[in-house]
C-alpha positions as CSV (number, residue, x, y, z in Angstrom):
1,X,-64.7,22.1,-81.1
2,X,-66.3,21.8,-84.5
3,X,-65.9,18.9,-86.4
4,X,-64.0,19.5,-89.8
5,X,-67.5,17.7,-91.8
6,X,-69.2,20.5,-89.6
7,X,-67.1,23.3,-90.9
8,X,-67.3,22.3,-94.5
9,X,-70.6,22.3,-94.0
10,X,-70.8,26.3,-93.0
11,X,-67.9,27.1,-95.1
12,X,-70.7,26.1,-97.9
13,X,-73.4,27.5,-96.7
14,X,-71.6,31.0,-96.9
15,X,-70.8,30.3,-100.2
16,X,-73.9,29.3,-101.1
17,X,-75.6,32.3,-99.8
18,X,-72.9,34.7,-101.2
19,X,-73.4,33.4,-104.8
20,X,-76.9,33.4,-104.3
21,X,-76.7,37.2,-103.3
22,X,-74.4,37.9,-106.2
23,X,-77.1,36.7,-108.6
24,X,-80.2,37.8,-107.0
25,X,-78.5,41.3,-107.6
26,X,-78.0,40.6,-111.2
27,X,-81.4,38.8,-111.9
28,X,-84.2,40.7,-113.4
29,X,-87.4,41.0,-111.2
30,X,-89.4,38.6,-113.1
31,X,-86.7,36.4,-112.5
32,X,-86.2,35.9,-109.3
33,X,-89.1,33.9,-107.2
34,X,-88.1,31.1,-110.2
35,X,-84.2,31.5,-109.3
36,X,-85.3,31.0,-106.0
37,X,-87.2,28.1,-105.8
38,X,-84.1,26.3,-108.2
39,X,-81.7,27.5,-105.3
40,X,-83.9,26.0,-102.4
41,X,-84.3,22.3,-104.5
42,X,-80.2,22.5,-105.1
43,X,-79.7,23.2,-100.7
44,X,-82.2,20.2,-100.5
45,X,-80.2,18.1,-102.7
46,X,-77.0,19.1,-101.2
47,X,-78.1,18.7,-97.6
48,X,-79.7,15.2,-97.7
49,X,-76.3,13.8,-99.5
């Protein structure tokens, strides 16, 4: 079995990566190598709480 902390976990990680796909679609371009590398420091932060 998985432990509940473990499937919070995932369940946010989906979340995560769906928003992140919703606004990669919706960010210009120029816009998104600098969207990106805010979205990799926010999974840092979240992951090492």
């Amino acid at each position: 079995m998985v432990p509940s902390q473990n499937r919070k976990q995932i369940t946010a990680e989906y979340s995560f990566t769906a928003i992140f796909n919703f606004f990669f679609e919706m960010t210009p371009f120029v816009h998104k190598s600098y969207f990106f590398k805010n979205f990799q420091m926010m999974i840092k932060e979240l992951s090492s709480e």
